[in-house]
C-alpha positions in Angstrom: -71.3 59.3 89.6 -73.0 55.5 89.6 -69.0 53.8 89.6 -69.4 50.3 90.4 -67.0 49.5 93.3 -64.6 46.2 93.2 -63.9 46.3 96.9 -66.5 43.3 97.2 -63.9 41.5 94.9 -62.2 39.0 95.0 -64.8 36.1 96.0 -64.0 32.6 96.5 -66.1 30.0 95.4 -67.5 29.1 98.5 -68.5 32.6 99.4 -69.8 33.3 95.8 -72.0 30.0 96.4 -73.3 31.4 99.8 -74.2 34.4 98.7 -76.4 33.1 96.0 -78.2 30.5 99.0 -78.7 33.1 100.6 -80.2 36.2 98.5 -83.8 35.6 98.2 -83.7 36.4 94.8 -81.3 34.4 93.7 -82.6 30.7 93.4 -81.3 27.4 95.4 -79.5 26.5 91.8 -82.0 24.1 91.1 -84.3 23.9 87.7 -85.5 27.4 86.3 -84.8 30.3 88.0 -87.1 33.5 86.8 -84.1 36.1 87.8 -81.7 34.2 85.2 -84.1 35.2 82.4 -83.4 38.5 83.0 -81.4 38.7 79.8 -82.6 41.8 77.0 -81.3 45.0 78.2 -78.0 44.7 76.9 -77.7 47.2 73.9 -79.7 49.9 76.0 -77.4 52.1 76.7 -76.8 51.8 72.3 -80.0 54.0 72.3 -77.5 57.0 73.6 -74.6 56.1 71.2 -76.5 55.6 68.4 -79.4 58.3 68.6 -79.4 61.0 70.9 -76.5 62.7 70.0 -77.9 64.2 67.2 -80.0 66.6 68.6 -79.6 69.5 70.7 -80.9 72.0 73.8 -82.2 70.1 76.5 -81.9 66.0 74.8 -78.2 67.1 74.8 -77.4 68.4 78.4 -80.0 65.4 79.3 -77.7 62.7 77.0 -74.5 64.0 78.4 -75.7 64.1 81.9 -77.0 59.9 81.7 -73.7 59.2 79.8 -71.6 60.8 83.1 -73.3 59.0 85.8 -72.8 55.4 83.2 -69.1 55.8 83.1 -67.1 53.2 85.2 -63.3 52.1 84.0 -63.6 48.3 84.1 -59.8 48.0 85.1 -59.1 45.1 82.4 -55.6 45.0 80.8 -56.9 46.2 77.1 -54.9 45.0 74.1 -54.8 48.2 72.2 -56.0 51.7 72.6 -59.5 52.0 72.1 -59.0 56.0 72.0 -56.8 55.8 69.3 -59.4 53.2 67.6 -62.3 56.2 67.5 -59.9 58.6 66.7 -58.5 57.1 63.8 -62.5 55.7 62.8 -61.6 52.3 62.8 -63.4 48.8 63.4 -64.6 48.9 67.4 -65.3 46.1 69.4 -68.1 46.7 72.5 -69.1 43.5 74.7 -72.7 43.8 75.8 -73.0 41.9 79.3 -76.3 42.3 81.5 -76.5 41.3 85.1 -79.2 38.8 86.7 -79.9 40.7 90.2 -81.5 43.8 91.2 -79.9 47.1 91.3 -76.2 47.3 90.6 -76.0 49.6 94.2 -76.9 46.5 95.7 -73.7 44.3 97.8 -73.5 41.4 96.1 -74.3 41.3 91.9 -74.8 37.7 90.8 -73.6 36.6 87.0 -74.0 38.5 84.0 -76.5 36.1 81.9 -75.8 38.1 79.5 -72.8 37.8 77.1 -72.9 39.5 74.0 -69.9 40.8 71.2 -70.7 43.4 69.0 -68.3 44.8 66.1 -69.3 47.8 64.4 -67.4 48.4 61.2 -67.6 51.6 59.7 -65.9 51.2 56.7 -67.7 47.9 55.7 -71.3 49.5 56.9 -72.1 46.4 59.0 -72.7 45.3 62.5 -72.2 42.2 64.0 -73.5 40.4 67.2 -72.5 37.6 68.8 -74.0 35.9 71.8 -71.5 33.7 74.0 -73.6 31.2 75.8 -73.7 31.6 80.1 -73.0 28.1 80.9 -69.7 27.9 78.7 -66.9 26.4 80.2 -63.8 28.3 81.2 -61.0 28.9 83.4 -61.0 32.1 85.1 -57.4 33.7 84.4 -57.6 35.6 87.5 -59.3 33.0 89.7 -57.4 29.6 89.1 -58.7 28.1 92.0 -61.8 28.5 91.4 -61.9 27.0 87.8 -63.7 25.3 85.7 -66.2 27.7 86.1 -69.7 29.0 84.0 -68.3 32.1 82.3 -70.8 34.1 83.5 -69.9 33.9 87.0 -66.6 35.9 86.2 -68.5 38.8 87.0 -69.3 37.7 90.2 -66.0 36.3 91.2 -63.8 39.4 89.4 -66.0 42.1 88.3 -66.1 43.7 84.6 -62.6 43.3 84.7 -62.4 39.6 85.0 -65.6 38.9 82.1 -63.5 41.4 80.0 -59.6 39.1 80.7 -62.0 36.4 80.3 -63.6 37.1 76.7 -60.5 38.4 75.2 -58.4 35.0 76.2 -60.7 32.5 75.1 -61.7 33.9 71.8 -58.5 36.1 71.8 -60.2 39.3 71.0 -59.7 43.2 71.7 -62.2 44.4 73.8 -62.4 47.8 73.4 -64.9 49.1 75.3 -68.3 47.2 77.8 -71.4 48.1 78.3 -73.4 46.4 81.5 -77.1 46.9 82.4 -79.2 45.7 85.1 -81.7 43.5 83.9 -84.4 44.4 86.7 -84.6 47.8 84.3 -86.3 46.4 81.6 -89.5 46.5 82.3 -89.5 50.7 83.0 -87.5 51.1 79.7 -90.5 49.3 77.7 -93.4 50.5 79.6 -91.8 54.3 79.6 -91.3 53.9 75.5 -95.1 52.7 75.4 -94.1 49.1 75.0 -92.8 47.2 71.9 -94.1 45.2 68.9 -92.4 41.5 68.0 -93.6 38.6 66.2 -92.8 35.5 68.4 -91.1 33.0 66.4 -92.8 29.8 67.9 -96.0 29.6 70.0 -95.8 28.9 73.7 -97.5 29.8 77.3 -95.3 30.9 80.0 -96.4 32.1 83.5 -99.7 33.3 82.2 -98.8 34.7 79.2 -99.9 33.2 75.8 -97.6 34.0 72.8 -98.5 33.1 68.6 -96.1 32.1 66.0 -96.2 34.6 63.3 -98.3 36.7 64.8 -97.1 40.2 65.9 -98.1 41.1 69.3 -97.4 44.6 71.0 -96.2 43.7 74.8 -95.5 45.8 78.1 -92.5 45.4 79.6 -93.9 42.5 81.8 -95.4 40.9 78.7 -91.8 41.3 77.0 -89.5 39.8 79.7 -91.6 36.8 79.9 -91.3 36.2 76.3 -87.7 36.4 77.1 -87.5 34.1 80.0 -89.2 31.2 78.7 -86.4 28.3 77.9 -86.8 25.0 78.8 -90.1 24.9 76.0 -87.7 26.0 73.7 -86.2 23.4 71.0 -83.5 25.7 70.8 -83.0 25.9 74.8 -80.8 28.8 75.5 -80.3 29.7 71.8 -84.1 30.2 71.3 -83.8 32.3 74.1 -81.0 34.3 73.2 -82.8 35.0 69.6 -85.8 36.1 71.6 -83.7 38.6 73.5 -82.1 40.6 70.5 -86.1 40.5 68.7 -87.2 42.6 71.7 -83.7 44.5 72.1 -84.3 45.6 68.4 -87.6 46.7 69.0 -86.4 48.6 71.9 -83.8 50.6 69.8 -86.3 50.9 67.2 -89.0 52.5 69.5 -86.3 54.9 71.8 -85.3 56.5 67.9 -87.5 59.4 69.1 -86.3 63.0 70.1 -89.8 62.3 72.8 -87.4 59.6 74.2 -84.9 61.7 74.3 -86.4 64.2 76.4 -88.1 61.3 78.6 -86.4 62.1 82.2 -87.9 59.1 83.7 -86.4 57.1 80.9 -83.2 58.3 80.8 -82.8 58.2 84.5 -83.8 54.3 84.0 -80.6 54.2 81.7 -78.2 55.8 84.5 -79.4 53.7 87.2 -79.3 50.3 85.3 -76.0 50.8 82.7 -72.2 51.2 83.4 -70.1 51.4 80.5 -66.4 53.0 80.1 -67.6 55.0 76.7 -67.1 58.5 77.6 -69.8 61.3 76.6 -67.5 62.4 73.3 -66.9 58.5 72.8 -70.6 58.2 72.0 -70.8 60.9 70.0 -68.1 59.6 67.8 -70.3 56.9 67.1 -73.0 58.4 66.6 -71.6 60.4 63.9 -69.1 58.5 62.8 -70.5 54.5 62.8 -74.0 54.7 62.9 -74.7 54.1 59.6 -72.9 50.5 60.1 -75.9 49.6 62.5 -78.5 49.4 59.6 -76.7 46.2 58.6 -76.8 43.9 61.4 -75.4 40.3 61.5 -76.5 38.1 64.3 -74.7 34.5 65.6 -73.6 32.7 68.5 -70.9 30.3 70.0 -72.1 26.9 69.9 -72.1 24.4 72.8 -72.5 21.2 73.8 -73.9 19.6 76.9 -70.9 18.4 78.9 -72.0 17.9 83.1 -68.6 17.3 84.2 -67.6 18.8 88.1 -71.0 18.5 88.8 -72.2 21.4 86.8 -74.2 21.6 83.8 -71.5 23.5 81.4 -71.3 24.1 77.3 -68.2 22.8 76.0 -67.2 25.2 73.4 -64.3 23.1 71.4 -61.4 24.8 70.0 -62.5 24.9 66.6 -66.0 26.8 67.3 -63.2 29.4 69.8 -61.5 29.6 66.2 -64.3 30.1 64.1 -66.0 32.9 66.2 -62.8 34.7 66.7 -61.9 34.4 63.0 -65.6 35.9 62.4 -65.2 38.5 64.9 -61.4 40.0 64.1 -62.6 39.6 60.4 -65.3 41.9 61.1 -62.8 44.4 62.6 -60.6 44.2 59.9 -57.5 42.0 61.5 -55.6 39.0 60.8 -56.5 35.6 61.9 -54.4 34.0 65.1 -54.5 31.2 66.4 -56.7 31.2 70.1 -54.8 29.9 72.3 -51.7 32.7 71.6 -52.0 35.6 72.9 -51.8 38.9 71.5 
């Protein structure tokens, strides 16, 4: 089993900050940083809730076989039973996170850069996806002392559990279930798929690699995740980015719908290694044959910012009113009353 160990937690802040000095990998904090881009493998692991479960022999001893080594409980305190949510077929909530550093055997994992909700509603038919930015501004629940802090270092000060503890408060939310991927995967999954077609929505240059507006191009995985990196060229900064990620993760789904794909060792063994997630083996296959017909609808958005360089950080400010409107969008979308953010379930 891949189970991601806590042990390493809890960090303090000086500690976190030393660690990221001193990985070579990991930046000196200081203008772009190639590893942050790392951000499109998050709905991966989607391929085996959404597709493989449908066909049999060998894809299905090979789906349920990825889907054990995956499973790791994130520890979070849940605010309803998410086995009694599949069971009964009703609205689930998954949050999509995807990490910045190399394998997830490796010591120390950075930040998930990452962040994304997903509802998928089965009775309405649609999906919905919603990207919270990296840099918002938050106060860790479990890590006072460490706050304000980016909300995508949660991960690295608490683990799954504290990004889960942290989602649910500020946007007062039931997570049901996560899914986390290693970015430094991406590049196998595309290239072992035979790589992906997306039209580029703006035209750019970035680290040798020339992209067209309006033009479809078919890109490698190298070719994809630098058109997925690029964000400072961007008049949409970390927006444009994000919008970039879910074109290629689309195309990614699109291209694994294969029962070839299936059957890919080398590809599924990418998906073990990179992807945790706390769906078990019959989880996915309730969604599979239960919800999937909700993913041919999707609806995309995201939590809006604003610049605020307070504590000497460069944070998004995400005022109460966005918190409100995003977590009246989201427990719309799974069929629940309004509340207020700031009160807990």
């Amino acid at each position: 089993m891949g189970n991601q160990s806590e042990s390493e937690f809890p960090l303090t802040r000086a500690e976190y900050q030393r660690r990221i000095r001193g990985g070579s990998n990991q930046g000196n904090g200081n203008g772009p940083q190639h590893h942050r881009g790392r951000k499109i493998f998050g709905i991966i692991i989607l391929i085996l809730v959404l597709l493989v479960a449908i066909f049999g022999g060998l894809a299905w001893y090979n789906a349920k076989q990825t889907s054990d080594q995956m499973f790791t409980s994130a520890g979070a305190n849940k605010r309803r039973n998410a086995q009694k949510v599949l069971e009964q077929k009703r609205p689930v909530l998954i949050l999509l996170l995807g990490t910045d550093t190399g394998d997830l055997g490796r010591t120390y994992r950075g930040r998930t850069d990452t962040i994304m909700v997903m509802t998928i509603n089965p009775q309405t038919k649609k999906t919905a996806l919603m990207s919270i930015p990296r840099d918002m501004k938050v106060n860790l629940p479990g890590y006072e002392d460490e706050s304000p802090a980016k909300i995508n270092t949660a991960y690295a000060y608490g683990g799954t559990k504290e990004t889960i503890n942290t989602v649910q408060k500020y946007f007062n939310i039931p997570i049901d279930f996560y899914a986390l991927v290693n970015m430094a995967g991406m590049k196998q999954a595309i290239n072992q798929v035979g790589g992906v077609t997306v039209t580029s929505p703006l035209t750019f240059t970035y680290e040798g690699y020339s992209f067209t507006k309006g033009v479809p191009e078919h890109m490698d995985g190298a070719k994809a995740l630098k058109f997925c990196r690029m964000r400072y060229d961007d008049p949409q900064g970390d927006y444009g980015r994000q919008q970039r990620q879910k074109m290629v993760i689309m195309a990614l789904l699109k291209k694994s719908a294969s029962y070839k794909t299936v059957l890919n060792q080398k590809f599924l063994k990418t998906v073990s290694k990179n992807a945790h997630t706390d769906l078990t083996f019959d989880n996915m296959m309730t969604l599979a044959k239960s919800y999937r017909k909700a993913t041919k609808n999707i609806q995309q958005g995201h939590v809006q910012g604003t610049d605020d360089d307070s504590d000497g950080q460069s944070f998004q400010d995400v005022s109460y009113n966005e918190r409100q409107r995003v977590s009246n969008t989201l427990r719309k979308s799974l069929g629940l009353e309004p509340m207020d953010v700031d009160e807990g379930e």
